[in-house]
N, C-alpha and C positions, 0 to 999 in steps of 0.2 A: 381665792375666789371672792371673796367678801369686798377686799379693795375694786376688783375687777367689777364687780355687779352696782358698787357704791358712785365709780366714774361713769359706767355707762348710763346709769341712771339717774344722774344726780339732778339738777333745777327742776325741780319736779316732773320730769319723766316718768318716773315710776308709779305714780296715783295716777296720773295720765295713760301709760302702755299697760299698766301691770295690776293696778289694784295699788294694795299697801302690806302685803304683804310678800316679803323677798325671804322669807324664812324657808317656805318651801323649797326651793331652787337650793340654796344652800344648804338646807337641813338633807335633802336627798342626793348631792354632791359627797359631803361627810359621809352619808352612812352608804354608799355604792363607790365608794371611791376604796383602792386599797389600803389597806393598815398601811401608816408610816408613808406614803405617797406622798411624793411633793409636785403633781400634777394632778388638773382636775379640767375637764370639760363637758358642759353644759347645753343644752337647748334652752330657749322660752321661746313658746308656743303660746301665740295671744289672738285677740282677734283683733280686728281692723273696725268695728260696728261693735255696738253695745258697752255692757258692764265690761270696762276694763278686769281682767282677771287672765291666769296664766297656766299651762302643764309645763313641767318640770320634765326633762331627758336628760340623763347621764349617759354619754359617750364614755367608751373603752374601747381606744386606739389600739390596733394589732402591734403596733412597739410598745406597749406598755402591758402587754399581754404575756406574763413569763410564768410559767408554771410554781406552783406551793405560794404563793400570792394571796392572802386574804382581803377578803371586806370586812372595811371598816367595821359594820353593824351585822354580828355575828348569826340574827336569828334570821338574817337574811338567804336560807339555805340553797333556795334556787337560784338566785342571783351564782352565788358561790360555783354552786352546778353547772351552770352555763357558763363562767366565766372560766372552770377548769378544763369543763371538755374546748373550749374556745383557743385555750394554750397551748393543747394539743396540736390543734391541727396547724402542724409545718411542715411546709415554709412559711406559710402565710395564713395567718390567724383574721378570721374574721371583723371586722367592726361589729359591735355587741351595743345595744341601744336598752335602758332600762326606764321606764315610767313607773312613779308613784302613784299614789290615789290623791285626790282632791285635798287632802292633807296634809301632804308629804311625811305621811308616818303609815307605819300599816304593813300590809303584803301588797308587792308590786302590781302595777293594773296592768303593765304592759310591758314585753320582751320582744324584742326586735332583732334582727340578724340581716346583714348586707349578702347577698349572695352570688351577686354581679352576673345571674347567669347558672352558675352552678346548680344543678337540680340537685346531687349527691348531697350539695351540702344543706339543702335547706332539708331533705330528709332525715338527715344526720340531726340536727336543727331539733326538729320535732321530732327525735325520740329523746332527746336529751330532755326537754321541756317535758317527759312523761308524756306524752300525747301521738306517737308513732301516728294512730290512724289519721290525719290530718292530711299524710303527704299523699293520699289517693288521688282526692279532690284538689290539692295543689298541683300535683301532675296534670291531671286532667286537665284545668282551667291554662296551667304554661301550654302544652298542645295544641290547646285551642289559640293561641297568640298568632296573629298576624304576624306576614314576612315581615321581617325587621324590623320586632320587639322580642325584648327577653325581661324575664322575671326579675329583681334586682332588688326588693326588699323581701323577706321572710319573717312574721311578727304571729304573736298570741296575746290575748290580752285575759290573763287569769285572774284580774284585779275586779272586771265588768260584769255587770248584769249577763250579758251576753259576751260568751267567749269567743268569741268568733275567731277566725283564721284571717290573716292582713297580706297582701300579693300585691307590691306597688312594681309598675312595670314600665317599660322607658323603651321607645325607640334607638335601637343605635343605628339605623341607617340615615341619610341624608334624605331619601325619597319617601321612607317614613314618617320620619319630622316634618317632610313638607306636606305631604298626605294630609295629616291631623287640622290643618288650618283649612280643608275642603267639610262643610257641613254633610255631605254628603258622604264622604271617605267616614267620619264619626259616627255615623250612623250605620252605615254596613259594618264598621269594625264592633261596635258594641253589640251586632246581631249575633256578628260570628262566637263573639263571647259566651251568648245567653242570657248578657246585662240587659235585663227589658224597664228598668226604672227611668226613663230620660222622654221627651219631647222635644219638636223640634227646635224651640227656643233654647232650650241646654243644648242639642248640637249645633249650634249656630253662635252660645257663649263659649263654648270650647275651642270653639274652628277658630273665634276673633282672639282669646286669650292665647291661642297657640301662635298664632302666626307673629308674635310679638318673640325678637329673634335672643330665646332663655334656653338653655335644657329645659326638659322635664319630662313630667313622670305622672304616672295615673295611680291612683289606690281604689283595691277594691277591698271590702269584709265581704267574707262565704260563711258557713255554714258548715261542719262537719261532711255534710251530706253533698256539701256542694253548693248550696241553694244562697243564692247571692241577697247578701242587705241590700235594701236600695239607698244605698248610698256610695257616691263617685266624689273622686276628690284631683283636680287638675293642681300639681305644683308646679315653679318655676321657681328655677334654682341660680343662686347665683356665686356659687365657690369658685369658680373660674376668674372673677374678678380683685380677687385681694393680691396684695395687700389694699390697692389703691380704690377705693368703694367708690371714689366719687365721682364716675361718669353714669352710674348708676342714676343719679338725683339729678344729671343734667339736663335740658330741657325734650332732646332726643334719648332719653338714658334708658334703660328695660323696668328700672323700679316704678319709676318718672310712669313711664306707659301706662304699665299694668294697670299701679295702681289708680290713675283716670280710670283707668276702662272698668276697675271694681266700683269704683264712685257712679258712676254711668248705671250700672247695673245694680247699682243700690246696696251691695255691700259691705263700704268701706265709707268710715266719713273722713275729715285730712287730719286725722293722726297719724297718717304714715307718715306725714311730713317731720313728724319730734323723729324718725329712724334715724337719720345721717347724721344729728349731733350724738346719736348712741354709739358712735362710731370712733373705735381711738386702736393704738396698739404703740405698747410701750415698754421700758424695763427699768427695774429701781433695782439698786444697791445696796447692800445690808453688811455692814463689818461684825463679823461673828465673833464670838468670846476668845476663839483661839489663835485672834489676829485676820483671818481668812476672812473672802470677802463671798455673798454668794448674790446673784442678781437673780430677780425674780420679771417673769413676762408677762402680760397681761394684754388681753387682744379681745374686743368684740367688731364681729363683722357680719352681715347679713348673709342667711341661708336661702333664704328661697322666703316664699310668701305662696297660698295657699289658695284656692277657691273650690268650695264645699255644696253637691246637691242633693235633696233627697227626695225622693219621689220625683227628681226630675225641677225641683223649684230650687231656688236658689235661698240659700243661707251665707252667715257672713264668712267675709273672708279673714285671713288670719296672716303673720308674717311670724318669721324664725328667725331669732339672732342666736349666734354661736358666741358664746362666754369662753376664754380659755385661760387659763391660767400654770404658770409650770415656776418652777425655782429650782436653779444650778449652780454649783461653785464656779468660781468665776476664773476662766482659765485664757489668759489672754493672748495663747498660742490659736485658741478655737474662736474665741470669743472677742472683738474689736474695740 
């Protein structure tokens, strides 16, 4: 990871996107990664506006999800917890998302769970996290989802001032997705919620941010009891586009758009523009002690990018690069 984070960052990038500090990102890789693992993958989460600075996510792929599997950083017990009941469930083990604290050392601030839908499992989800009573109010607010959306992340954040409950949700219909770009559709679907933090300026940022042709997905924080933060978070996702990221930055491209339209709206100045040299994917060669040869991969590609409101006003926006890294013997029946 450390080569991985050194290319995508490198002609000053990093004081630029990140701050100056890359320790976190990789200090909380090692210590949420498994013992002896020779794969690791990363989030940074930055903003777009302001002090350059960064949150650290380790990803745990459901194929690298195999029962008796330790973490790296042993006093890490929840982690441990979640990642064991997570091996469990076959055939298909969830994606497992973990956040540090502003440190990257400490107890975790945040736990996340893919749930694509599945209500059973985000229940399952939060009794594992110690926290069963959560999924009351999780139910209730998936129920209340408009035709064609479904629930699709499940998260706790034990690290926060406020622990709040995380419910990000995503259209899977076509008339859904195109619904969201109507100010007017955003505004009865956030009624039917019980979200009342927004004006009509935020539904009329969402309707213009949607209609720019991304997935995405909405995040809400509740309250044990149900009771909604005010705060709403529109993402726009772009995994669908790799390997090849670069029609992304082209002059019609979705990144290209967007982020105009965050600048427009004041939350973004053009440091989105250093993103696309962040951009590589590659593999080196290592001749090992016992003759054997093993190649290692190394891949960053953009996740999505972010727009954040609270109380209905706009703050800044943020982008997501995905850091990957893996090393396997080199077998040249599989491998070219």
């Amino acid at each position: 990871m450390e080569y991985t984070w050194s290319r995508a960052f490198a002609d000053g990038r990093e004081a630029a996107l990140m701050g100056d500090s890359a320790e976190r990102l990789l200090d909380a890789c090692r210590r949420l990664s498994f013992a002896g693992a020779k794969t690791a993958s990363g989030l940074v989460e930055a903003p777009l506006l302001g002090v350059p600075e960064y949150d650290a996510l380790v990803i745990h792929n459901p194929r690298g999800l195999l029962s008796g599997c330790l973490v790296a950083d042993s006093s890490l017990t929840q982690a441990q917890e979640v990642l064991d009941w997570a091996a469990q469930r076959k055939p298909y083990p969830p994606y497992i998302f973990f956040e540090l604290d502003a440190a990257g050392s400490g107890s975790l601030s945040g736990i996340h769970c893919k749930i694509e839908g599945n209500l059973k499992l985000a229940e399952a989800f939060f009794r594992t996290v110690g926290e069963p009573e959560r999924s009351k109010a999780f139910l209730r607010l998936a129920d209340r989802l408009p035709e064609g959306w479904y629930a699709r992340h499940a998260g706790v954040f034990p690290g926060r001032d406020i622990n709040s409950t995380r419910m990000e949700v995503e259209p899977f219909t076509p008339e859904a997705r195109q619904a969201l770009s109507d100010p007017t559709y955003v505004r009865r679907w956030l009624d039917e919620l019980g979200f009342t933090a927004y004006d009509d300026i935020m539904c009329s940022d969402i309707a213009r941010l949607a209609a720019v042709d991304t997935p995405i997905s909405v995040q809400f924080d509740f309250l044990p009891d149900g009771t909604f933060l005010p705060v709403l978070s529109l993402l726009s996702m772009y995994e669908n586009v790799r390997p090849d990221c670069g029609p992304l930055f082209a002059e019609d491209g979705a990144l290209r758009r967007l982020c105009l339209l965050y600048q427009e709206m004041g939350v973004s100045d053009g440091r989105w523009r250093l993103l696309e040299p962040c951009l590589f994917s590659t593999r080196r060669g290592f001749r090992m002690p016992d003759g054997g040869i093993e190649l290692s991969f190394h891949h960053c590609f953009p996740c999505g990018t972010k727009a954040k409101w609270r109380e209905g006003r706009r703050t800044s926006a943020k982008f997501y690069l995905l850091l990957d890294a893996s090393r396997v013997p080199y077998d040249p029946e599989k491998i070219g």
